[in-house]
N, C-alpha and C positions, 0 to 999 in steps of 0.2 A: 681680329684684323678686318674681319670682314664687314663690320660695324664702323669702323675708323680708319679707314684703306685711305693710307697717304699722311695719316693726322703726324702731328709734330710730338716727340715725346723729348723730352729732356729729364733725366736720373741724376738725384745726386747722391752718391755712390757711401756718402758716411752714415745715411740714415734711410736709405733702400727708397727713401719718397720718388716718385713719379709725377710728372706734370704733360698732360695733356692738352692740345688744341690744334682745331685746322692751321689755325693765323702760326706762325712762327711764332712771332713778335709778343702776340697775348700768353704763348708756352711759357717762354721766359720770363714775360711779366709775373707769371704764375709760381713760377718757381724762386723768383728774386725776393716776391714778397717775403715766400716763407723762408726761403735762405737768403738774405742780404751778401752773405762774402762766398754763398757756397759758390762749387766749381762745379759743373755738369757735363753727362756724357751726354751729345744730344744726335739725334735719332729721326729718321722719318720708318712709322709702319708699312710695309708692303714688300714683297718679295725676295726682292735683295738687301731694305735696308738706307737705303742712299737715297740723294735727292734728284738721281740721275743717270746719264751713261758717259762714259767719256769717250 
């Protein structure tokens, strides 16, 4: 975490892969390529998890 404190991760959950990156945007592209239909759990690294506080 302490390497990628904040980065974007999006999993997709049938083949355990992982996608990384600051950008949101680029996460997803990352992961769309390799999965076109997949569904993703997505994620920010850091503390609690979330992209914030409410």
């Amino acid at each position: 975490m302490a390497e990628h404190y904040n980065w974007f991760i999006l999993i997709e959950p049938e083949s355990g892969e992982y996608f990384m990156d600051e950008d949101e945007l680029v996460a997803f592209q990352k992961a769309r390529e390799k999965h076109p239909q997949g569904k993703f759990f997505f994620d920010r690294l850091n503390e609690t998890g979330v992209f914030g506080r409410i």
